[in-house]
N, C-alpha and C positions, 0 to 999 in steps of 0.2 A: 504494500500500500504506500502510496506516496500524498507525502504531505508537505503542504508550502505553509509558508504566512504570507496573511497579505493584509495590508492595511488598508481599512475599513476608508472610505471618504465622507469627511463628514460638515455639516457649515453649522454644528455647533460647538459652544466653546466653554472652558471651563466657569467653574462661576468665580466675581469675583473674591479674593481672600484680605480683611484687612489689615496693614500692618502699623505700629506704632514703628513712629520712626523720632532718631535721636537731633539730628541735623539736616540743615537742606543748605546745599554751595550752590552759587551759581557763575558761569564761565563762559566765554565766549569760546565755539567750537565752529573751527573752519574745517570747509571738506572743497577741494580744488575743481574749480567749475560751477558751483553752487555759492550762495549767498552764504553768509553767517549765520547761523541758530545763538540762541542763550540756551547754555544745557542746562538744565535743574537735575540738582543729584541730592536723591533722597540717600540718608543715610540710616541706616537700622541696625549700625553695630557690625552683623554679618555679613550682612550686602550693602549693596548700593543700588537703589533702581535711578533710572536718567529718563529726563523729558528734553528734547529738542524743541525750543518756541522759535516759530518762523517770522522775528519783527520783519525783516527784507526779502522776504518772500512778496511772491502777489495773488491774490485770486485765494484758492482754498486754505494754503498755508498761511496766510495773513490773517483772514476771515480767523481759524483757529487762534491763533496769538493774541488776537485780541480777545475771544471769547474768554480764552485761558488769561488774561491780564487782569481783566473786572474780576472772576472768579475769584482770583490770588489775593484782593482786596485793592488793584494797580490804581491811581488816579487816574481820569479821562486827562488829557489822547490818552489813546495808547501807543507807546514811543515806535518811532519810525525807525529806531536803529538800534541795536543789541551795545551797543554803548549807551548811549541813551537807557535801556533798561537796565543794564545793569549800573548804571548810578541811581535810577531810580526804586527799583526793586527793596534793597534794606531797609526804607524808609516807608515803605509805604505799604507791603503786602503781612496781611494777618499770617499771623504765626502757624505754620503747618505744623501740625503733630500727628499723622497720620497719611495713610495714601490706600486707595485700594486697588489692587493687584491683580489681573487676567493674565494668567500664562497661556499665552499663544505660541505654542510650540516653543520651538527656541527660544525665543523672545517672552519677557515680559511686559505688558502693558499698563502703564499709569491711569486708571481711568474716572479716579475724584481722588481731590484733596478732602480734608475734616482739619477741620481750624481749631484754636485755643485762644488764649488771651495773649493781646502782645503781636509786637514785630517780629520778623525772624532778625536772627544776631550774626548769620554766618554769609561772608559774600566772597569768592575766589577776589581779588586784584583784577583791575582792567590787562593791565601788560600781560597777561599768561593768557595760552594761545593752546587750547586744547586740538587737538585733529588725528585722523588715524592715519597710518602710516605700517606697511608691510601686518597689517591685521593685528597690531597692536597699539594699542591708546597711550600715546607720548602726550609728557607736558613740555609746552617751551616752556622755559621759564628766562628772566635777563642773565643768567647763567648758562644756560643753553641747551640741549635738549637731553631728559631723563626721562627712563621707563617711568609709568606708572606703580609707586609704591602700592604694593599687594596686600 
């Protein structure tokens, strides 16, 4: 008798899980060809989950970014440039203490913030220059370029 596996296809998805989380950074992350994102990196200790906000994008990525800016607590505009948010960001978005979580396969997906009292505290520097590179996440920093501490 012969027997395979074969994977099921399916278009439903985990439900989501929430997690408390310790920290949230925010960084400016370039990808060559593409505009700038601000990454948001939730921190939980164990991991880190990440959100790419599209200020410089146009059309759906925009649209996004701004829905995700009001949400975060952002004052109106909502900034045109990931410099721009992130000098505006520490100042102005409710304190995230929470995220809830869809693992879509490989990937996990950010899919609501849950707020507390307060600002957040934690913001990467403007000058650092997140981007990937040979399938690993390097930081520039004005020192010059180092792995991702693990």
């Amino acid at each position: 008798m012969l027997t395979t596996d074969v994977q099921i296809l399916t278009t439903e998805t985990t439900a989501p899980k929430r997690i408390d989380i310790d920290g949230v950074r925010f960084s400016r992350h370039s990808k060559e060809g593409s505009p700038d994102t601000m990454r948001v990196i939730y921190e939980t200790g164990a991991r880190e989950y990440s959100q790419w906000i599209c200020f410089e994008h146009k059309g759906y990525g925009r649209q996004k970014a701004s829905s995700w800016w009001s949400r975060a607590g952002g004052k109106s505009p909502t900034p045109k440039t990931v410099a721009e948010a992130l000098e505006r960001a520490p100042n102005e978005f409710r304190k995230i203490v929470g995220i809830d979580v869809r693992n879509n396969g490989k990937y996990s997906e950010v899919i609501k913030l849950h707020f507390g009292e307060g600002l957040n505290e934690r913001h990467d520097p403007e000058p650092q220059r997140t981007f990937i590179a040979d399938a690993e996440i390097v930081r520039l920093t004005n020192e010059g370029i180092a792995p991702k501490a693990a």
